[in-house]
N, C-alpha and C positions, 0 to 999 in steps of 0.2 A: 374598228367597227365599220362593217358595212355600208353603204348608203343606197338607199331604192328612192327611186325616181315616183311618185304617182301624180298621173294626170289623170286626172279626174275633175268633173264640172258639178257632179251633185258634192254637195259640201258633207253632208251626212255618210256617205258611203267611204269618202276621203279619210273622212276624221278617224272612224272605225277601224278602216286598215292601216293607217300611220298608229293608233293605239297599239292595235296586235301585233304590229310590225316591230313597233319601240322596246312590245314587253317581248317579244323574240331576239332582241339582241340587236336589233339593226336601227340605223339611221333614217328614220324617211323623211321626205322634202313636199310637200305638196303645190303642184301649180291646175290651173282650171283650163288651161286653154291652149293649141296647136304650139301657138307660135311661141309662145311663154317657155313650152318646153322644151322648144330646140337652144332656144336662146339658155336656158339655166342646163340643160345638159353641154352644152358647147362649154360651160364654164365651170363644170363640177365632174369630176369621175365616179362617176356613178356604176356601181357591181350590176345594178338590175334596173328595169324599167318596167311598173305595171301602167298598160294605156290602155283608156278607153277609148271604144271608136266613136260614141256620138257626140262627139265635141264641137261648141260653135265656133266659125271659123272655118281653119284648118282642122280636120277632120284625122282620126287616130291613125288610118292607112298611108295616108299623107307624111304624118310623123311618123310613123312606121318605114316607109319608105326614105325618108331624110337622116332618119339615124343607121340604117341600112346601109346607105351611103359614106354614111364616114365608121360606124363602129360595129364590130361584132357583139356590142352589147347586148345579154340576155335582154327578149321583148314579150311579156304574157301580156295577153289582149282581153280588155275587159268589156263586153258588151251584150244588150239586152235580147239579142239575136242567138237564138240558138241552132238557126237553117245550117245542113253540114258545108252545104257551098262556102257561107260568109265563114266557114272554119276551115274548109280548106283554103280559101283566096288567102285568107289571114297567116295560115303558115308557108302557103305559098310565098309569098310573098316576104320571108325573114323573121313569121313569130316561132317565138321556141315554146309558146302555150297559149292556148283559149281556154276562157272560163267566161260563163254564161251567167248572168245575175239572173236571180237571186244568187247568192252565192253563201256558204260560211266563210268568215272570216280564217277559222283555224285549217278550214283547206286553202284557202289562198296561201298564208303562211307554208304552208306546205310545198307548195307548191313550187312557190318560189323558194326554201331548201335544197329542192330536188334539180331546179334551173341552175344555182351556183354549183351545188355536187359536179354538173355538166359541163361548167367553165370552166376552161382550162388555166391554170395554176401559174399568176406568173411569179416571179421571185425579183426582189430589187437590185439582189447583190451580183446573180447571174441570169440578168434580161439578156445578153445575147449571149446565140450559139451562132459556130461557123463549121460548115461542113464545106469544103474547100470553096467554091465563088460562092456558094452562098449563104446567106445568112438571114437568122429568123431572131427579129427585135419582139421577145415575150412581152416586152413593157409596153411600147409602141402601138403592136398587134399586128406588126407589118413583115415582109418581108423583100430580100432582095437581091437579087443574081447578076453579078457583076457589077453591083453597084448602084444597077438600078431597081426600081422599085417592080415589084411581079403583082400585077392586077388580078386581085381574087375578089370573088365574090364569099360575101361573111362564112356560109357554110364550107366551103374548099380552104377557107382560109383555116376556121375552126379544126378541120380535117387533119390539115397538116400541120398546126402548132401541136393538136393532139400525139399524132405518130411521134411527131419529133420528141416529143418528151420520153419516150422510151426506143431509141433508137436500137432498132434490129429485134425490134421486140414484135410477134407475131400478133395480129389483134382478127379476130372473126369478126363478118361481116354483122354478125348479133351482136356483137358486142362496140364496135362502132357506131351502129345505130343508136346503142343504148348511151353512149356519152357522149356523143356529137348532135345525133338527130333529137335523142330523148325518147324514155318509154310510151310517151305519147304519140309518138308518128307511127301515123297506121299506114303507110305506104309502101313501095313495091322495095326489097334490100337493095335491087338493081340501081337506086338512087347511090348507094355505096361505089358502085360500077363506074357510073356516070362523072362522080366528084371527082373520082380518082383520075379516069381519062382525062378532065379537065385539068388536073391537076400535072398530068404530064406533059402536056400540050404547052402549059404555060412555063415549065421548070425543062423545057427541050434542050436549052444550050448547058444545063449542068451536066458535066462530063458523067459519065455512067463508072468511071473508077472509083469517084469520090462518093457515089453515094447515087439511090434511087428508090422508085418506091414499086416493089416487088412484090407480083401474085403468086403467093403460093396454093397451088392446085387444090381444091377440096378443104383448103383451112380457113386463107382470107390474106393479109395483107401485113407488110410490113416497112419502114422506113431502114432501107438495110444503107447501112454504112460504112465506107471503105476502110482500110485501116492505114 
């Protein structure tokens, strides 16, 4: 079973979605406050995280940003704010969703469906792979080239555990979008562009025999690997 994280301060809207949440099949944990939640995420693995931003305290961006920091964990941001700014800073910033109260309950639940759809699939029994120096820990969520560790930020990272799951498999830039960024990102595809340059910058010393991440002209991209 699942487990979803909700921080939330109003006790009534909490209650509600840990309800819907429980009769959808999942786990939920409820805490009210910033700091609460780093502290009970640092101690539980959690599939998903609904935050809200107006928390006293530490404030939801703040935890947004802290769990950004150590986990590509799914983050839908729940706040009373519906200006597009405070919804793009929010995704900017590492949410995989906004949602604006009032809200229904059974679109959240949704919601968060369509967030794990998006998370990439690890398995216990074969958490790593090795393409010749390096290697991607599915369990972890880490990865690493010659042993040491390769600094990704959550989306680049997401990127490439995604490719690697189908190595040598072609994926269009529409269709990346749609399980990395999520049908929600209204932004430019060139964002696919961007990850990926990042993504070769920091993967520069893996040999190009063994494996590399390849444009293919007019289709999109691929994790092509040696043989």
């Amino acid at each position: 079973m699942q487990s979803i994280l909700i921080v939330e301060d109003e006790d009534a809207i909490a209650r509600v979605l840990a309800a819907y949440l429980r009769r959808a099949g999942y786990r939920p944990q409820i805490v009210s406050d910033g700091s609460e939640a780093l502290s009970v995420f640092a101690a539980w693995d959690f599939s998903l995280v609904l935050l809200d931003v107006m928390l006293p305290g530490m404030d939801g961006w703040e935890v947004l940003r802290a769990i950004r920091d150590r986990s590509p964990c799914p983050v839908i941001m729940l706040t009373a704010k519906g200006d597009l700014q405070d919804r793009l800073a929010g995704l900017n910033d590492g949410a995989d969703d906004y949602m604006t109260k009032p809200f229904v309950p059974d679109e959240v639940v949704a919601r968060v469906r369509a967030a794990l759809r998006r998370r990439p699939h690890w398995t216990d029994g074969e958490s790593k792979r090795h393409f010749g120096n390096l290697m991607l820990d599915f369990a972890s969520k880490s990865v690493f080239l010659n042993a040491a560790e390769v600094s990704l930020n959550p989306r680049e990272l997401a990127l490439l555990l995604f490719l690697a799951e189908s190595p040598n498999r072609i994926f269009t830039r529409e269709q990346l979008i749609e399980h990395v960024w999520g049908n929600d990102y209204d932004g430019s595809e060139r964002a696919v562009d961007l990850a990926v340059k990042r993504l070769r910058q920091a993967l520069a010393n893996w040999p190009a025999e063994a494996g590399e991440i390849r444009t293919l002209r007019g289709t999109g991209y691929q994790l092509w690997i040696g043989e």
